[in-house]
ZAMARGU-4260 file (C-alpha; in steps of 0.2 Angstrom, whole numbers, plus 5000, padded with zeros to 4 digits):
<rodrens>
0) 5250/4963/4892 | 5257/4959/4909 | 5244/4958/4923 | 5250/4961/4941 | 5240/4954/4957
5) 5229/4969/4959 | 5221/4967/4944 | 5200/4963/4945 | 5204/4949/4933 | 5216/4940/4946
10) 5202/4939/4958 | 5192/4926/4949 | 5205/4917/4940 | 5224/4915/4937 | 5236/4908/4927
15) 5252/4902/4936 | 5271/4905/4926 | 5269/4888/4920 | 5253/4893/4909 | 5241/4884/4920
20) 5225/4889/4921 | 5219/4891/4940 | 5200/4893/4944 | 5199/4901/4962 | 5186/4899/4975
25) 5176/4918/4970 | 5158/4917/4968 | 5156/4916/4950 | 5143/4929/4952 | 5158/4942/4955
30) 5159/4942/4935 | 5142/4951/4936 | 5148/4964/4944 | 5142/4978/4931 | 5125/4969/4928
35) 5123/4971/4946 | 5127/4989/4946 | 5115/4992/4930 | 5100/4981/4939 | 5101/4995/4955
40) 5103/5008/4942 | 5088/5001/4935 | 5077/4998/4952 | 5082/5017/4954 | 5073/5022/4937
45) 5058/5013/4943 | 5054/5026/4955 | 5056/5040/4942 | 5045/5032/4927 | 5032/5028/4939
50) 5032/5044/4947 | 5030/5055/4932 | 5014/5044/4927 | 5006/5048/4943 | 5009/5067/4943
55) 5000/5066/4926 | 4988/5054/4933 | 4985/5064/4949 | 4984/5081/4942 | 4972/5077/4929
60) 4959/5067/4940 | 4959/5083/4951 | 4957/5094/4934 | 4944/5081/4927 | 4925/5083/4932
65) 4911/5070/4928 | 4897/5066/4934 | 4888/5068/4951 | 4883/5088/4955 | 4887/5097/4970
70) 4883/5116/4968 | 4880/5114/4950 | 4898/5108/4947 | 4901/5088/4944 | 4912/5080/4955
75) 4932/5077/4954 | 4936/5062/4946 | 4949/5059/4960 | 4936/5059/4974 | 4927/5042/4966
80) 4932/5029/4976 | 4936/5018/4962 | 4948/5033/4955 | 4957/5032/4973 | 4960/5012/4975
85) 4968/5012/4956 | 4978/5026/4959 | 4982/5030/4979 | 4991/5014/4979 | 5005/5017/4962
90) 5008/5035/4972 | 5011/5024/4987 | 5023/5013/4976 | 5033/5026/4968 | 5038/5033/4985
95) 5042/5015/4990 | 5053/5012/4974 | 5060/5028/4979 | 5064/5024/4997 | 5071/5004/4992
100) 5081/5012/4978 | 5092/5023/4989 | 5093/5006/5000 | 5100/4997/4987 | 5113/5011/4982
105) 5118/5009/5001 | 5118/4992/4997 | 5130/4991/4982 | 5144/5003/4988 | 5144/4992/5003
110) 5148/4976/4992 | 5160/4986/4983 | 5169/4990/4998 | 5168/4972/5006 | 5175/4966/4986
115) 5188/4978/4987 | 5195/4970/5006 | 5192/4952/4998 | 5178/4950/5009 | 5165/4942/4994
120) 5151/4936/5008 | 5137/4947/5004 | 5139/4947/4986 | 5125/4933/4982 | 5113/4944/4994
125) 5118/4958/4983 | 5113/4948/4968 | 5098/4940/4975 | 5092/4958/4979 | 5097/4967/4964
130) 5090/4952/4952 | 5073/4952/4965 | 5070/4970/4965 | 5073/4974/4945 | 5058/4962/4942
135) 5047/4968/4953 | 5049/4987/4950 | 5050/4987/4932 | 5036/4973/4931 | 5025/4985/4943
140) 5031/5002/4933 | 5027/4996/4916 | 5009/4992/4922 | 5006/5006/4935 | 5012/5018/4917
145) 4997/5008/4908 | 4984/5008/4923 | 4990/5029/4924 | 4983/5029/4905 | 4967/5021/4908
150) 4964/5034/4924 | 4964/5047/4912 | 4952/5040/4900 | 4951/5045/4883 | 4963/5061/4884
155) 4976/5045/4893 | 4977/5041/4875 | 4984/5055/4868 | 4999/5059/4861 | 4999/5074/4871
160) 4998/5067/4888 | 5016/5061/4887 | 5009/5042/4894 | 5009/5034/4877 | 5028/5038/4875
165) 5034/5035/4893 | 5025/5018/4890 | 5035/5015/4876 | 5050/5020/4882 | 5050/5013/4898
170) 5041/4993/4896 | 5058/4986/4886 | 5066/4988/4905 | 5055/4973/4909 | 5065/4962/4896
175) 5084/4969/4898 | 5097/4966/4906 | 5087/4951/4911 | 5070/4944/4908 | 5058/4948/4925
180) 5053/4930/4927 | 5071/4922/4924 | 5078/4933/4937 | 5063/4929/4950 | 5070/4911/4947
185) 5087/4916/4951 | 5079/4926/4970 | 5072/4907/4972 | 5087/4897/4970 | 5095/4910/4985
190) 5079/4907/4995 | 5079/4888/4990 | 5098/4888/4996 | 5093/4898/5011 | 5082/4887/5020
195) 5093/4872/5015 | 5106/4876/5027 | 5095/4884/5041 | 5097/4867/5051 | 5116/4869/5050
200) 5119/4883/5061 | 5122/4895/5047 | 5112/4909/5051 | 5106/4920/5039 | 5108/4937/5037
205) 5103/4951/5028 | 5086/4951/5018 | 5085/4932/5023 | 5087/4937/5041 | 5069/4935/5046
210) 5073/4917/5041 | 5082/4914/5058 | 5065/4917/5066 | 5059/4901/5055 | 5051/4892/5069
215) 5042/4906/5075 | 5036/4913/5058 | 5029/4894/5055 | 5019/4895/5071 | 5014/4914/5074
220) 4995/4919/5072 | 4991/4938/5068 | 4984/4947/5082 | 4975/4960/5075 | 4957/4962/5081
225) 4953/4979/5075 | 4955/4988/5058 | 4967/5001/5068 | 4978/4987/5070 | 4983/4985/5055
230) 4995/5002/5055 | 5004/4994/5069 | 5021/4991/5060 | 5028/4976/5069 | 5009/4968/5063
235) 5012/4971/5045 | 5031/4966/5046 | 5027/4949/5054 | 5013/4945/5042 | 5024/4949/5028
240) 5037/4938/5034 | 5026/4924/5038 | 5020/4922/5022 | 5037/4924/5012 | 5043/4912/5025
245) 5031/4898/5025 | 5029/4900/5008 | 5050/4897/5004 | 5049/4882/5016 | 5033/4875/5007
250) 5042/4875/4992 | 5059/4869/4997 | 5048/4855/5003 | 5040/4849/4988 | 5056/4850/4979
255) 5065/4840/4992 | 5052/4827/4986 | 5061/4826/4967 | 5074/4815/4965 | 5083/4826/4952
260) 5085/4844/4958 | 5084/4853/4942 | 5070/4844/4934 | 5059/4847/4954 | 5064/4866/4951
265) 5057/4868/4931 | 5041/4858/4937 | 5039/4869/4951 | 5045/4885/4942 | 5029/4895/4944
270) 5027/4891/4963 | 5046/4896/4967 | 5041/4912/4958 | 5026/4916/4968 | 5038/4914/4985
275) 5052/4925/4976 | 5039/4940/4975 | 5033/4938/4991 | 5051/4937/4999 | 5054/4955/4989
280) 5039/4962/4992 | 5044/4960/5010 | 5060/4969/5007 | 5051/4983/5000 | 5039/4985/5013
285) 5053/4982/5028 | 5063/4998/5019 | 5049/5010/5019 | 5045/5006/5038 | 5062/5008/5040
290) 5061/5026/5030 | 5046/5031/5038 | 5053/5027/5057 | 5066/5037/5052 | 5069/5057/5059
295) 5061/5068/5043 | 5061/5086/5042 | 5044/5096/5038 | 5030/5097/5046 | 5016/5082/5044
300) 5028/5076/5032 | 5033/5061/5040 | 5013/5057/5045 | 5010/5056/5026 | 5023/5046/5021
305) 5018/5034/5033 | 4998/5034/5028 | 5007/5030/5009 | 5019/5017/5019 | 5002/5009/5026
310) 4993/5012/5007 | 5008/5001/5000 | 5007/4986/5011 | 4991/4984/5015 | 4987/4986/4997
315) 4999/4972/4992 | 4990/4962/5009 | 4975/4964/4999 | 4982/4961/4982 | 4987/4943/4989
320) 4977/4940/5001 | 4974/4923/4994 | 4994/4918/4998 | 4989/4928/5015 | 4976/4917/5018
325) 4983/4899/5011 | 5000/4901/5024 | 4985/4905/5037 | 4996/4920/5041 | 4980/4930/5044
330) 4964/4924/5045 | 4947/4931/5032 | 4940/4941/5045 | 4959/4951/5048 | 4959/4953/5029
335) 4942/4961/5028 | 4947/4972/5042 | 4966/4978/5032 | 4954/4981/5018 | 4942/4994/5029
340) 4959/5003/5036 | 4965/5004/5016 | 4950/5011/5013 | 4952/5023/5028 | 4968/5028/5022
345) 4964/5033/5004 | 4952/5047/5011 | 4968/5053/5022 | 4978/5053/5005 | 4966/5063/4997
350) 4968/5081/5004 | 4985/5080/5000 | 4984/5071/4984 | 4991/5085/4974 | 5006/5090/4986
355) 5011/5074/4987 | 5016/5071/4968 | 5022/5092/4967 | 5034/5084/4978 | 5042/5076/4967
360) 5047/5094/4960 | 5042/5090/4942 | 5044/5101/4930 | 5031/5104/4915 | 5043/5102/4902
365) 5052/5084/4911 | 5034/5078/4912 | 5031/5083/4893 | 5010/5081/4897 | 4996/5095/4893
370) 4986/5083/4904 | 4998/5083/4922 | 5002/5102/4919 | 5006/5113/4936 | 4992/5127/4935
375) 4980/5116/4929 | 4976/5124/4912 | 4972/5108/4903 | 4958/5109/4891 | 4963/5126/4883
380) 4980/5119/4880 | 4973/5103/4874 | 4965/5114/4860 | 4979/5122/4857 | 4989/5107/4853
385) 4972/5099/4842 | 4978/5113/4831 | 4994/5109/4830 | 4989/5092/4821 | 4994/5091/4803
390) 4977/5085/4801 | 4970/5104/4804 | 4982/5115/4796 | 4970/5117/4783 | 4951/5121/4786
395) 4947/5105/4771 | 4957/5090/4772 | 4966/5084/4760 | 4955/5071/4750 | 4938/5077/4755
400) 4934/5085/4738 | 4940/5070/4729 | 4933/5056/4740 | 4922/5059/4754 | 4911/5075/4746
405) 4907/5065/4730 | 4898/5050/4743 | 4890/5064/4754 | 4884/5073/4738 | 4877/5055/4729
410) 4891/5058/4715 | 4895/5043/4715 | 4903/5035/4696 | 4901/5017/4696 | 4913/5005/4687
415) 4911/5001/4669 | 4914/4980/4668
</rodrens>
């Protein structure tokens, strides 16, 4: 087969007319080209599974009444509090995983177009994010798909709400194409290399580029004094990126302190983890500010996209408050107050609850649920279906007169030993 220059192969290695075998100076990770493209496809996905979940999810807890009694009817199960801080904040995330997905399409054409010139520098970024975000959106799908279930209750359970088998089909993306924790290790060694060369002059760029800010983010105290504050978007940007900072160079720290590297890095695995989330984390909420800053058409649609853009990372603020807290990027008193706005906030979502996921322009057979249908009709259908079971094509199971009516009746024949 005879290879000429602009083959794809030539760019990573060659073999001169003597034979030899020459290894040139590409990023290795250049080989990973299509894992790289299926990870973005991936982050992508995200959005969607979670998306249909929460329609179901939404739909039915404005469908189900319990409880309570207003006017002789019992109340929505989507106006309990406790319904809204489970299920406000995965609506929150599949519009974020929406908006940090297009991002990341952006962001792999624009590799492809540098590769194409030669120009290999923002590949590693491109890994870094691509390995980064497949973790924390599959990892966060898989369990919002569950925590959709249990918001349903018992009906969640159901063959017929089309959870069960979304679950099932979606949680193996949190194994392939690269195990969630492994790739967070590979996001760490980015961030570990990162700060390493922040004193040579090398500034960073990017996703990393709130690293050249690092002896600010190490020093800055949060200014918010009033729960209002917090929907201030250069205050949640800077917290964010004070904690994903100072928690990189802490652990770049303790690993400096290992005489070997490699063994430092497996001993502090766990800990270089918990500062990869935080540094993707970041990313995703910097993307949806970006989104929500952004000139969108409709009226009052940009206003609620940025409650869900406050919903998103303020729940996350709270999620992790302890990390919040331990990098002293935010004080206890500031957290209380970011939890009283996200409780503000879920009562601003809730008018518009239902809109909100019949945006995502769902149709009844895609979301394949009797539970998220569009008019509502639940119960009758979920009756319709019950009859539909095996179990119920005849009005006497099969077995009852030879097992279960002879114990009811006391005809019972005892063994001869």
């Amino acid at each position: 087969m005879l290879l000429t220059s602009s083959c794809d192969c030539l760019r990573v290695s060659q073999v001169t007319r003597e034979g030899k075998f020459m290894q040139s100076d590409v990023p290795r990770q250049l080989v990973y080209g299509t894992m790289v493209f299926v990870r973005q496809t991936i982050v992508a996905d995200a959005s969607c599974a979670l998306s249909r979940a929460v329609c179901i999810a939404t739909r039915y807890s404005a469908v189900r009444r319990q409880f309570g009694s207003q006017n002789g009817l019992e109340t929505q199960v989507i106006d309990y509090k406790t319904q809204q801080s489970r299920l406000f904040p995965l609506m929150a995330s599949a519009y974020a995983f929406r908006f940090v997905g297009e991002w990341l399409t952006w962001l792999y054409k624009d590799v492809t177009q540098r590769l194409q010139a030669n120009d290999f520098s923002t590949l590693p970024e491109a890994h870094a994010c691509t390995a980064g975000l497949k973790s924390l959106t599959t990892s966060a799908t898989a369990d919002g798909i569950e925590e959709c279930r249990k918001l349903c209750g018992g009906h969640g359970y159901l063959c017929s709400s089309g959870l069960p088998e979304l679950f099932a089909v979606y949680v193996p993306a949190c194994t392939y194409e690269g195990d969630n924790f492994v790739l967070l290790l590979q996001v760490a060694r980015f961030l570990m290399k990162t700060v390493s060369q922040l004193g040579s002059g090398k500034k960073p760029v990017g996703t990393v580029g709130y690293m050249g800010r690092i002896e600010h983010l190490m020093q800055c105290r949060c200014d918010v004094q009033r729960a209002e504050d917090w929907l201030k978007p250069s205050a949640i940007l800077e917290a964010f990126e004070a904690r994903a900072a100072r928690m990189s160079v802490a652990r770049a720290e303790n690993l400096s302190k290992f005489a070997n590297s490699e063994e430092g890095f497996a001993e502090l695995s766990a800990d270089l983890v918990e500062a990869a989330v935080a540094h993707c984390q970041l990313i995703i909420v910097s993307k949806f500010i970006e989104k929500v800053q952004q000139d969108i058409p409709g009226k009052g649609v940009k206003h609620q996209l940025e409650v869900l853009c406050n919903v998103y990372a303020l729940f996350l603020l709270h999620k992790h408050q302890g990390e919040f807290l331990a990098t002293s990027c935010i004080t206890p008193k500031q957290a209380s107050l970011a939890n009283d706005q996200l409780r503000t906030l879920y009562s601003q979502v809730r008018p518009n609850a239902i809109s909100l996921v019949d945006a995502f322009n769902y149709t009844d057979h895609y979301l394949g649920s009797i539970l998220g249908r569009y008019d509502g009709n639940v119960y009758p259908k979920l009756y319709e279906a019950a009859w539909k079971d095996p179990l119920n094509d005849s009005v006497v199971p099969d077995g009852y007169h030879e097992y279960i009516r002879p114990i009811l009746k006391q005809q019972l024949r005892t063994a001869k030993l």
